[in-house]
Structure formats: structure tokens, C-alpha cells
Z-matrix of the N, CA and C atoms (Angstrom, degrees):
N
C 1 1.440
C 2 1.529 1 109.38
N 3 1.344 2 117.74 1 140.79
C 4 1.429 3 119.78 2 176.39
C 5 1.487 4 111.09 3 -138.70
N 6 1.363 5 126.08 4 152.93
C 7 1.179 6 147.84 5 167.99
C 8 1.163 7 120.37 6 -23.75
N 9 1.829 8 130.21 7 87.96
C 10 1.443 9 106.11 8 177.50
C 11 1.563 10 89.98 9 -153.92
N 12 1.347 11 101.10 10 146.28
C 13 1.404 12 109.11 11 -160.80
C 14 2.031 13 104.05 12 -122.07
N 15 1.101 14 119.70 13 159.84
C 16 1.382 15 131.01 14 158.60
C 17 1.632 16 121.67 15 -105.07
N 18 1.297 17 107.39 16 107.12
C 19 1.485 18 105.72 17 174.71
C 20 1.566 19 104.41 18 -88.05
N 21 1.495 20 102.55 19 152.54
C 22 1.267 21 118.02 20 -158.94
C 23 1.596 22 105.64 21 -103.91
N 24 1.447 23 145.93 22 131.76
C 25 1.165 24 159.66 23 159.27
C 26 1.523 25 95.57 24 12.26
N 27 1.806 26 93.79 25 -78.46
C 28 1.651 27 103.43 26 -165.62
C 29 1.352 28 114.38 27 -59.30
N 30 1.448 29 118.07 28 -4.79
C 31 1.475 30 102.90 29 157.64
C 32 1.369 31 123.50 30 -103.72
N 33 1.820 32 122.37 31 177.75
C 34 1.626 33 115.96 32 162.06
C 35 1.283 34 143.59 33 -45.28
N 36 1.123 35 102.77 34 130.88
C 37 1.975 36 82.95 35 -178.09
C 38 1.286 37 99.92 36 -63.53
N 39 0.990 38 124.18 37 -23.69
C 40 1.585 39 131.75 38 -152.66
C 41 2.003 40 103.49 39 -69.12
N 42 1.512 41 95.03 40 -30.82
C 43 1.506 42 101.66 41 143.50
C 44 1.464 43 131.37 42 -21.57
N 45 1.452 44 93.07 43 -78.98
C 46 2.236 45 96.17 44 -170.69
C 47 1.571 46 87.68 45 -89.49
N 48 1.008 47 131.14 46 -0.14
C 49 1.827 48 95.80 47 147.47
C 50 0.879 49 167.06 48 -34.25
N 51 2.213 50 84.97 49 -69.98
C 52 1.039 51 107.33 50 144.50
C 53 1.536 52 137.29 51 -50.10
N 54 1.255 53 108.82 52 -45.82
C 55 1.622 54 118.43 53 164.81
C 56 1.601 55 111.59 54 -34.74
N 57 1.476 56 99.87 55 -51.83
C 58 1.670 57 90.67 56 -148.24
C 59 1.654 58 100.96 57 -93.36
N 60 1.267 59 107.20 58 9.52
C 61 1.682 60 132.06 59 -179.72
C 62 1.794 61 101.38 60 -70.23
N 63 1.704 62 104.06 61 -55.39
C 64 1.134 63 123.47 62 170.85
C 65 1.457 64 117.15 63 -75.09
N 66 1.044 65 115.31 64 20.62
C 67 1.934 66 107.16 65 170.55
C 68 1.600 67 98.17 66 80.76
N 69 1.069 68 136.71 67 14.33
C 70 1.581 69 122.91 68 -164.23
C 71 1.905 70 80.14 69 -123.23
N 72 1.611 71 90.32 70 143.40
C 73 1.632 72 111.89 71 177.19
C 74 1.742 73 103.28 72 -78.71
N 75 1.545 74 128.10 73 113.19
C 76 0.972 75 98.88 74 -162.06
C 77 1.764 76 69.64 75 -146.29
N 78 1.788 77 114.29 76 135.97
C 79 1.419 78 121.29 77 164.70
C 80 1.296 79 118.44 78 -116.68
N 81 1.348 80 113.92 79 149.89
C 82 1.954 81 114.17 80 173.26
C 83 1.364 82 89.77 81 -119.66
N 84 1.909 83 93.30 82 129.57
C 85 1.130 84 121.74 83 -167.45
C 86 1.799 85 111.42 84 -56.82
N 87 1.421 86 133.61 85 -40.07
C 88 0.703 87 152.43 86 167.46
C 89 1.885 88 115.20 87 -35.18
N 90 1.306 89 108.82 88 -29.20
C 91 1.160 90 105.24 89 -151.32
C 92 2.377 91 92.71 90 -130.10
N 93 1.443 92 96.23 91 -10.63
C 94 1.468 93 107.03 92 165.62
C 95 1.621 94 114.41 93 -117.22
N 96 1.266 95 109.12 94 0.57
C 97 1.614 96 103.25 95 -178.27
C 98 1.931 97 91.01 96 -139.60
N 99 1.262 98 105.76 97 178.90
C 100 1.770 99 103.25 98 161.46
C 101 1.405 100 131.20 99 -77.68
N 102 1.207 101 137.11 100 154.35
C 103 1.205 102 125.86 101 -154.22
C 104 1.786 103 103.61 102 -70.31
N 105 1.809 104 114.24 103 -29.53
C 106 1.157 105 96.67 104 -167.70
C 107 2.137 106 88.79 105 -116.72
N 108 1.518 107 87.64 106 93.10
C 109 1.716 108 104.59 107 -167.63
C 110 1.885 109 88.84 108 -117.92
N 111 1.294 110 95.33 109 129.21
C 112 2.021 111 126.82 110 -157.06
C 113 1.414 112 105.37 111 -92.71
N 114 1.519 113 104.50 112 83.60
C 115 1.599 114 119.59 113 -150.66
C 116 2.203 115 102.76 114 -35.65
N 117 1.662 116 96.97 115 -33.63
C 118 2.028 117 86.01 116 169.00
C 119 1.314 118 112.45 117 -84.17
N 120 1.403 119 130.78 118 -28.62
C 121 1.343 120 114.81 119 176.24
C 122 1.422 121 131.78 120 -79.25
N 123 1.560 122 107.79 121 -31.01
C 124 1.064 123 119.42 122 -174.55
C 125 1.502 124 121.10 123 -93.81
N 126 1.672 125 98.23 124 -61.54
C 127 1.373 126 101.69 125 -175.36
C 128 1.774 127 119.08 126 -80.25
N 129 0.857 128 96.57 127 -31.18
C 130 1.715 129 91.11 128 -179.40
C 131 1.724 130 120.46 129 -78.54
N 132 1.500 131 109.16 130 -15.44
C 133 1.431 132 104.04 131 159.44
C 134 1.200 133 114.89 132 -67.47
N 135 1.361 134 128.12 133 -47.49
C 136 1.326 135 147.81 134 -157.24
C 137 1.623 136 107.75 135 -66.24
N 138 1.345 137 108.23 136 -62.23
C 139 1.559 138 114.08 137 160.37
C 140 1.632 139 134.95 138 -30.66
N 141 1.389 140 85.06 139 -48.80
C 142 1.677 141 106.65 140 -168.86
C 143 1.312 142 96.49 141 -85.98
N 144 1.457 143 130.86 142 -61.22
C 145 1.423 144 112.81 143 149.04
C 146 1.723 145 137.57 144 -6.62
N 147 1.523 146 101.49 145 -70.91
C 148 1.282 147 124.01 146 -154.18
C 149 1.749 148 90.28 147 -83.32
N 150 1.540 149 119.68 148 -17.76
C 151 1.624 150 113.08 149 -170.69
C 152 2.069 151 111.64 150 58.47
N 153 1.514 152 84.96 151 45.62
C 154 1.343 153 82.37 152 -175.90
C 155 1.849 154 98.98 153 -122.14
N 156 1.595 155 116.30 154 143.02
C 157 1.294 156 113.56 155 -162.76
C 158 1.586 157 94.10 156 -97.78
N 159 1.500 158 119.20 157 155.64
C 160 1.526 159 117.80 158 -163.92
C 161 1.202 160 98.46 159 -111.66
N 162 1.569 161 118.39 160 150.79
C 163 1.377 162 124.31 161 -174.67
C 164 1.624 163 101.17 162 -125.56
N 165 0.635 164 155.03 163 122.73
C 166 1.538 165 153.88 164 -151.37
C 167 1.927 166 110.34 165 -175.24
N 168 1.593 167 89.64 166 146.32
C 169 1.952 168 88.65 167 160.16
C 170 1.460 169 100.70 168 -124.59
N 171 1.373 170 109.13 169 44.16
C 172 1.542 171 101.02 170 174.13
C 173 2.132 172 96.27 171 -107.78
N 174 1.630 173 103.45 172 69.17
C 175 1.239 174 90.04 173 -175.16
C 176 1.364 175 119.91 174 -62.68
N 177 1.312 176 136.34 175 -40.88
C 178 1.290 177 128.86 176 -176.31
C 179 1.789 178 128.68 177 -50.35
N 180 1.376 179 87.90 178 -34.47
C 181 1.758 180 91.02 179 161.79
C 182 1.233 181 128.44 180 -84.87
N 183 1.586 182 130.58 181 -4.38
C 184 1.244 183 135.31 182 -175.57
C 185 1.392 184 109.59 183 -121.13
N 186 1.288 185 114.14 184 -26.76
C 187 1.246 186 116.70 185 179.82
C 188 1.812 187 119.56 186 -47.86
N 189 1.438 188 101.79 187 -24.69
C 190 1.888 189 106.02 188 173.34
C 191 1.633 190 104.53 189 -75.62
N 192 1.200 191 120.99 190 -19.99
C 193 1.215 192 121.53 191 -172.43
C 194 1.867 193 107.68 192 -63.58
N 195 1.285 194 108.19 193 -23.45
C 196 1.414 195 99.47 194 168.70
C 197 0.834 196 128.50 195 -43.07
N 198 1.324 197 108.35 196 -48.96
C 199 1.832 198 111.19 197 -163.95
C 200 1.495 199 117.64 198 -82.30
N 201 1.546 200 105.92 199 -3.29
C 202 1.806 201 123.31 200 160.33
C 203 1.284 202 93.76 201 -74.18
N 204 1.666 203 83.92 202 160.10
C 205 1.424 204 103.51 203 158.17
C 206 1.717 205 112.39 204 -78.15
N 207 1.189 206 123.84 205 150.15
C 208 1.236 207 131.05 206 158.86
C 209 1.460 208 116.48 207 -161.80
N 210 1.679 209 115.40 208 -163.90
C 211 1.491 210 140.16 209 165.58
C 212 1.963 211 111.16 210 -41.05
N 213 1.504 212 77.54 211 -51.54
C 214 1.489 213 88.17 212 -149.33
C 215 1.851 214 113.42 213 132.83
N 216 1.900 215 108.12 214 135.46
C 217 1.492 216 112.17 215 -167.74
C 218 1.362 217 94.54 216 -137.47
N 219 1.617 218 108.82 217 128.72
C 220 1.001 219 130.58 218 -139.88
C 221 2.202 220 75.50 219 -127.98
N 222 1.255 221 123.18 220 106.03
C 223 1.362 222 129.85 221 168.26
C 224 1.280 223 108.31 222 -98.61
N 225 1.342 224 108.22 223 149.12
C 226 0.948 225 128.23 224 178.70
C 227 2.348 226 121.79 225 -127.21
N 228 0.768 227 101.92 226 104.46
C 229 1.695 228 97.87 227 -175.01
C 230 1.500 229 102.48 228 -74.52
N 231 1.076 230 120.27 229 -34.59
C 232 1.693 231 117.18 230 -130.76
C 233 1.832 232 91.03 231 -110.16
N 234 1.403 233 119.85 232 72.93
C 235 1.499 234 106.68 233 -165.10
C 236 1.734 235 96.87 234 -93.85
N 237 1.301 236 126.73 235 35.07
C 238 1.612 237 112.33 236 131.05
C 239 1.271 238 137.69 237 -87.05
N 240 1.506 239 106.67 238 14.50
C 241 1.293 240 130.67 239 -179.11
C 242 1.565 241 102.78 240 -61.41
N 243 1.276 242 115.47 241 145.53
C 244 1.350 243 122.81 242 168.64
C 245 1.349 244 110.17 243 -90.36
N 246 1.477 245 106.26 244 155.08
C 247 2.106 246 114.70 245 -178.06
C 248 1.005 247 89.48 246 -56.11
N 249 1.931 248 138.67 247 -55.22
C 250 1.509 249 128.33 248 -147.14
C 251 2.092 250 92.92 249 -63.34
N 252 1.240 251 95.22 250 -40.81
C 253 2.100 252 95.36 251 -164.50
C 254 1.469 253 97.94 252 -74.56
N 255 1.237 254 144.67 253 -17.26
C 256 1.717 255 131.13 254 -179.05
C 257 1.301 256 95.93 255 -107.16
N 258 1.729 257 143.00 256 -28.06
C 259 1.332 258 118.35 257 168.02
C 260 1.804 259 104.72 258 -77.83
N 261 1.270 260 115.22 259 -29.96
C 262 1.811 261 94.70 260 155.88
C 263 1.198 262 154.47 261 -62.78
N 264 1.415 263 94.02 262 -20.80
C 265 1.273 264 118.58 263 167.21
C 266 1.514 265 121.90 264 -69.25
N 267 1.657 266 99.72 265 -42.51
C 268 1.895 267 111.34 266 161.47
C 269 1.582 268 111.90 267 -47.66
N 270 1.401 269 81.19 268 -73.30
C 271 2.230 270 85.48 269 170.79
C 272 1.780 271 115.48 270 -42.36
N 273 0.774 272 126.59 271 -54.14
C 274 1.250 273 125.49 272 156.71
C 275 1.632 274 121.92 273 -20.30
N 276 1.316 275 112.49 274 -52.72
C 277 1.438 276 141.95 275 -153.15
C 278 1.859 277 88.52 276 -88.86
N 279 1.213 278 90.06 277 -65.60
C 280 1.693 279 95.23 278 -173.51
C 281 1.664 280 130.15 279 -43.26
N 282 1.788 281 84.69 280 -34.93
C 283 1.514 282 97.05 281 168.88
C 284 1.630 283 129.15 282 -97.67
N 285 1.484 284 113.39 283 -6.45
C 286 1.054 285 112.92 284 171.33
C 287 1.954 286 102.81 285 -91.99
N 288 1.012 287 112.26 286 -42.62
C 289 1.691 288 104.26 287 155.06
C 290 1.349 289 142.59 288 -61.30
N 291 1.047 290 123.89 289 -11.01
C 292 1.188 291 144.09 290 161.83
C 293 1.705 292 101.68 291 70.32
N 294 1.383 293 128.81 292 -49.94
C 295 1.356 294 124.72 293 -156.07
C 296 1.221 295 87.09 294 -128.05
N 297 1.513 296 125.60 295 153.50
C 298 1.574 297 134.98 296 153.48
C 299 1.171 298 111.66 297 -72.15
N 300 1.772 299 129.96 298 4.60
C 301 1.808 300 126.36 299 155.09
C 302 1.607 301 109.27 300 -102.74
N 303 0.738 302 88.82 301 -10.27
C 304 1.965 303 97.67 302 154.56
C 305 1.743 304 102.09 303 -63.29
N 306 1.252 305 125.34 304 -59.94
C 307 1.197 306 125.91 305 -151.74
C 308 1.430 307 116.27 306 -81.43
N 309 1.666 308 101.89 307 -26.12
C 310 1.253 309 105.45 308 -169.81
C 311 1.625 310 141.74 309 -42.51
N 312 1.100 311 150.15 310 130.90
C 313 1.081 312 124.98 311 -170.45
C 314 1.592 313 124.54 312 78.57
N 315 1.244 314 125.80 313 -18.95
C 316 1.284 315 150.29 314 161.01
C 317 1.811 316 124.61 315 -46.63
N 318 0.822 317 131.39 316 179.99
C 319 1.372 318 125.95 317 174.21
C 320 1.888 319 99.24 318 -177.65
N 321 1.338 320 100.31 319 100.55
C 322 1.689 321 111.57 320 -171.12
C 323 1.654 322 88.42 321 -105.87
N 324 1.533 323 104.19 322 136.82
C 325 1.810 324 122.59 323 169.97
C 326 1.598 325 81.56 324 -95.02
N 327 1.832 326 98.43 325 113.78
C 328 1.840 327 106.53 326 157.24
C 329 1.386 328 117.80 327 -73.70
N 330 1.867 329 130.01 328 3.54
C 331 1.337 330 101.53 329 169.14
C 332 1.140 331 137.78 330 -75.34
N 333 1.598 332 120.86 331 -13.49
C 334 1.471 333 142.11 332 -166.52
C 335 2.486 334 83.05 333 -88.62
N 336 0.751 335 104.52 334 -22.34
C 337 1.792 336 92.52 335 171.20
C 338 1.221 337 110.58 336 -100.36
N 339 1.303 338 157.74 337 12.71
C 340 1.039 339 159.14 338 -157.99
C 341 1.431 340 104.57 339 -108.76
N 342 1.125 341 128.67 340 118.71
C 343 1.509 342 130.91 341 -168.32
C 344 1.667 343 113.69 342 -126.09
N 345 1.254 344 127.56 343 73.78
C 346 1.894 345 122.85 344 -169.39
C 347 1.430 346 98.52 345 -102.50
């Protein structure tokens, strides 16, 4: 298993750029699903499918996703965050977890990693 994340609409693409800048598999939903994709129909098959962990500040719709199994959901509160501070904040994440089965199933708030 390796590191690959889903960025969510409401954030930058400029996000999995950065990711995929760094060797990490990283997609914006926008640009792998349709723009108006029905976070239960669309995106959460697709994820769980794809074994990809979601990074999003749409907590209220993902937040049930805890109690699924998944990747791992990477929230975000603070959406004046810049792509460079929430894909650092991932890197951050990656290295204090060491493995993407470390993460699994997990649900990490990226504002406490966010460093500007």
C-alpha cells in the first residue's frame, strides 16, 4: 500500500500537485470525477475503490465516514490555508505516520500541522 490521497473540490488543485510533485499519487476530485460528483454516490465509492485517503474541509459530509472503514480523512477547518500549508501539512502527516496502514481508518484534523 502507498500514499495516495483525494483532494476535495472545496479545496486547491494546486493541492495534489504539490503531492504528485513529491512522488505521492495525489487526485482533485474535480478533475477525476464530475464537478457536481454526490460526495455518497460518487465520491466515496470511488475512494474506497481507488484506496485513496480524502482530504477535504467539507467536514460535515465526511465526518460519518469515520465510522466506515476506509484510507484515512485528512480534515481540514481552516480553508484560508494555502495548497503550499495543507500539502505540508500532508507531508508532515506522512512522516509522522510513517506507513499509509498506520493511517488507515484514522481521521487526522490538518490544522494542528499546518505551519505559515
Amino acid at each position: 500500500m502507498q500514499w495516495a490521497f483525494f483532494i476535495d473540490a472545496n479545496l486547491e488543485p494546486r493541492t495534489a500537485e504539490i503531492l504528485r510533485e513529491e512522488n505521492y499519487r495525489a487526485e482533485y476530485s474535480d478533475y477525476v470525477l464530475h464537478e457536481d460528483a454526490d460526495d455518497y454516490n460518487d465520491i466515496l465509492p470511488y475512494v474506497q475503490r481507488e484506496e485513496l485517503m480524502i482530504v477535504t474541509a467539507d467536514i460535515k459530509n465526511f465526518a460519518p465516514l469515520a465510522s466506515s472503514r476506509h484510507e484515512g480523512l485528512l480534515l481540514l477547518n481552516n480553508q484560508r490555508a494555502s495548497a503550499y500549508a495543507v500539502a505540508n501539512a500532508i507531508l508532515n502527516i506522512i512522516d509522522a505516520y510513517k506507513s499509509p496502514s498506520n493511517m488507515s481508518g484514522k481521521v487526522e484534523n490538518l490544522d494542528p500541522w499546518i505551519q505559515e
